[in-house]
C-alpha positions in Angstrom: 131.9 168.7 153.1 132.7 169.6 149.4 131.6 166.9 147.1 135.0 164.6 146.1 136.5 163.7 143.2 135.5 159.6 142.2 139.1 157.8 141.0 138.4 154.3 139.2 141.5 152.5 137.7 139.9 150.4 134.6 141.6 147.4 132.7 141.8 147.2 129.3 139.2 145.8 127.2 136.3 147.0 124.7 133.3 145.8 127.5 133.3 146.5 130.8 129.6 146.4 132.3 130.4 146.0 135.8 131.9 149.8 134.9 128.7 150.8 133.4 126.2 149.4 136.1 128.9 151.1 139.2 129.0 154.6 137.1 125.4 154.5 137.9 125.0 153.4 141.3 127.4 156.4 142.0 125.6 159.4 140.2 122.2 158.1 142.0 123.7 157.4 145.5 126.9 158.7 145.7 127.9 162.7 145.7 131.0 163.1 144.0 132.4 166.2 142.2 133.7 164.6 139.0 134.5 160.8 137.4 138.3 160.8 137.0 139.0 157.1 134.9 142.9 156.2 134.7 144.0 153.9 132.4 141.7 152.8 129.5 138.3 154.4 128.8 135.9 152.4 126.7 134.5 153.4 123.4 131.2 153.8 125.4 132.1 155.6 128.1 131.0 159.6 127.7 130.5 162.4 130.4 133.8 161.4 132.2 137.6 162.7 133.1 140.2 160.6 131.3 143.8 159.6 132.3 145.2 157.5 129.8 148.1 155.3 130.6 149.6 152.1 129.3 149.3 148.9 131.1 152.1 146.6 130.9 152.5 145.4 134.2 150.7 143.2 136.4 147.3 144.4 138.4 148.9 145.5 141.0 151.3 148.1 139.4 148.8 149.1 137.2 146.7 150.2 139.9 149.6 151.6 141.8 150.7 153.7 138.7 146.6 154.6 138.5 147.0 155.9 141.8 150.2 157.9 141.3 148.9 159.5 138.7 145.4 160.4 140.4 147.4 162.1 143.5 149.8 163.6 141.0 147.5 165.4 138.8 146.3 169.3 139.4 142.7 169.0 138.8 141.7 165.8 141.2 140.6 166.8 144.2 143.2 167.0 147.3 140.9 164.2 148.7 139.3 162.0 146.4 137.4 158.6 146.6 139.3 155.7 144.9 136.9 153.1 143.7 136.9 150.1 141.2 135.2 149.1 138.9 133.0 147.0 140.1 132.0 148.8 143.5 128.0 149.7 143.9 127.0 151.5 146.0 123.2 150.4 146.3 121.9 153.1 149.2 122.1 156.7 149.2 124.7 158.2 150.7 125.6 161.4 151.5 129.1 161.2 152.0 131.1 157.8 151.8 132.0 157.4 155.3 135.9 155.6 155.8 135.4 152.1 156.2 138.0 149.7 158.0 138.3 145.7 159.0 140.2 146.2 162.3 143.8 145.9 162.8 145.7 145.2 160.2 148.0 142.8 162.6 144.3 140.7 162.5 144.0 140.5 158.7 147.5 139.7 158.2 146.8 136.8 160.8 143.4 135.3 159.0 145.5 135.2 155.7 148.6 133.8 157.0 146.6 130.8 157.2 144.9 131.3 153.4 147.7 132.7 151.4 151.6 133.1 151.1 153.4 134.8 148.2 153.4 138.1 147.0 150.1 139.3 148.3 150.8 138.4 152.4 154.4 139.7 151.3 152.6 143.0 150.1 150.2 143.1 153.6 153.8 142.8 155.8 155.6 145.2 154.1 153.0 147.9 154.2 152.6 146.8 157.7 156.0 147.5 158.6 156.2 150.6 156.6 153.5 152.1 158.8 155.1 151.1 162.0 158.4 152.4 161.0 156.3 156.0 160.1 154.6 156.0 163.7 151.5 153.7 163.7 152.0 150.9 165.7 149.0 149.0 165.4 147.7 150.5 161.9 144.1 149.5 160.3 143.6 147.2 157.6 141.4 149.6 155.3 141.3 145.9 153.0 137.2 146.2 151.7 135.9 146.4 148.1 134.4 149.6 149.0 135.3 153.4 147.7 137.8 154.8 150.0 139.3 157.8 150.8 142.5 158.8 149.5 144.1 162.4 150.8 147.6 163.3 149.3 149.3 163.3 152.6 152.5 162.9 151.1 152.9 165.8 149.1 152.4 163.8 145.2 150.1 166.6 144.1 152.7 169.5 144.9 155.8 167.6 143.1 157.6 166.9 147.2 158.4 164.0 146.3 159.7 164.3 142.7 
């Protein structure tokens, strides 16, 4: 398999060593292509693809608009691993295999109990999204690990405008 393209949305701010201690862990143990970063790219921070964007919204649509962008621009791999910041990968690898926790229906269970507002609201409503687009019993890919993002709807060609 062709080496991948490593995505990492990063917050604004002038330090960030979790960034500088992951960035390391991945060129020893994971393959990648290239280091895309989207959103701010500290003073530091050398060697790297930069996306710059402006982040005025919360965590979540930051990261939403990181990803966007990432599917969205020509030179990122078709398939590329999303990671954040602070992910380490602390064995070699030779590929990052696609981790899951199990059905998502199960997740959305153990928080019902642990959460409520927008974040359980979030969890239903991808749910349901997935059910209503064929996958009745879809998996909760809900880890702090790198995963696997492929432009399966068409963001990197313009299809959806």
């Amino acid at each position: 398999m062709e080496a991948l393209d490593l995505v990492v949305p990063v917050r604004e701010g002038p330090s960030n060593q979790q960034l500088r201690y992951a960035l390391r862990s991945w060129e020893e143990n994971l393959p990648h292509r290239h280091v895309w970063i989207v959103g701010y790219k500290p003073a530091w921070l050398n060697g790297v693809n930069f996306i710059p964007t402006r982040q005025t919204g919360t965590k979540y649509a930051n990261t939403t608009h990181a990803m966007r962008l990432a599917c969205e621009h020509p030179e990122i791999s078709e398939t590329f691993l999303y990671a954040n910041d602070d992910m380490f990968v602390m064995e070699r690898l030779d590929e990052m295999p696609v981790l899951h926790r199990g059905p998502l229906r199960e997740a959305e269970s153990y928080y019902a109990g642990r959460a409520s507002g927008s974040y359980l609201r979030g969890m239903r409503e991808t749910r349901d999204l997935l059910v209503d687009d064929g996958y009745p019993d879809p998996l909760s890919y809900e880890l702090h690990v790198p995963l696997q993002i492929t432009d399966l709807f068409g963001l990197a060609s313009g299809d959806l405008g």
